[in-house]
C-alpha positions as CSV (number, residue, x, y, z in Angstrom):
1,X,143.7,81.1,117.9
2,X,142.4,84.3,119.8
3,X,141.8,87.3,118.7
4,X,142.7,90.4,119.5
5,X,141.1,93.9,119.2
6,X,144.2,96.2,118.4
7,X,145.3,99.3,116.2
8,X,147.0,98.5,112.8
9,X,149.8,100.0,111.9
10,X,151.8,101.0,108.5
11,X,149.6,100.4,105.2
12,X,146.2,99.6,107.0
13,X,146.6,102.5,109.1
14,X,144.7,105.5,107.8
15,X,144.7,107.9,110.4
16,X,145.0,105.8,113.8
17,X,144.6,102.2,112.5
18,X,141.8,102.3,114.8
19,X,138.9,101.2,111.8
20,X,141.8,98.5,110.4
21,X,142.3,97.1,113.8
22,X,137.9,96.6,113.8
23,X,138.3,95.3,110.5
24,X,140.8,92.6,110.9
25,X,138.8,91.4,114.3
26,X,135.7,91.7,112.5
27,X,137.0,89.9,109.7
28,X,135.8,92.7,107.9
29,X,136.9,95.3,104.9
30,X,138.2,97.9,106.3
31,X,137.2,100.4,104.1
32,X,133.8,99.3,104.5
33,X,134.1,100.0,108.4
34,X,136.0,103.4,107.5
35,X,132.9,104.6,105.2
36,X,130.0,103.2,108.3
37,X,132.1,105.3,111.0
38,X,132.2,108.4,108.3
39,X,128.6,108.1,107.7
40,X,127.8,107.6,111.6
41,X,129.9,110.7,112.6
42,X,128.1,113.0,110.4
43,X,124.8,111.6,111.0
44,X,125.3,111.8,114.8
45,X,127.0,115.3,114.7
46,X,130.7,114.1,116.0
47,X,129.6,111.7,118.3
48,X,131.8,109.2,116.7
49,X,134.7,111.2,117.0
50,X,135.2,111.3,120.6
51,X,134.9,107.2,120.5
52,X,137.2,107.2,117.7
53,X,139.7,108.9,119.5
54,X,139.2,107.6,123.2
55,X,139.5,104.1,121.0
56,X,142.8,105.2,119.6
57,X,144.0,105.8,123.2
58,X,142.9,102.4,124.5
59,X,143.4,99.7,122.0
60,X,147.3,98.5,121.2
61,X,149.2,99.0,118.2
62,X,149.5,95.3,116.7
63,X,153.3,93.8,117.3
């Protein structure tokens, strides 16, 4: 089966569904990529941010 990079929607959703969408391609928790990206955007003054959002623009919302 292939995997796909997109957006989750409804109770993995947070904000976008942007760091559920890298957690389920990632096989990943979630939360554990939510609290990486947190750290990373204040460590790198907001430079995560603007990814986050252009991400949030790109990738599909799951079906």
């Amino acid at each position: 089966m292939q995997r796909k990079l997109q957006r989750t929607i409804g109770k993995e959703a947070m904000i976008l569904g942007v760091c559920g969408g890298l957690g389920k391609y990632l096989e990943a928790d979630p939360t554990i990529i939510r609290i990486g990206a947190a750290l990373l955007t204040i460590f790198s003054m907001g430079g995560l941010l603007l990814a986050y959002f252009i991400m949030a623009i790109i990738m599909p919302k799951e079906a």
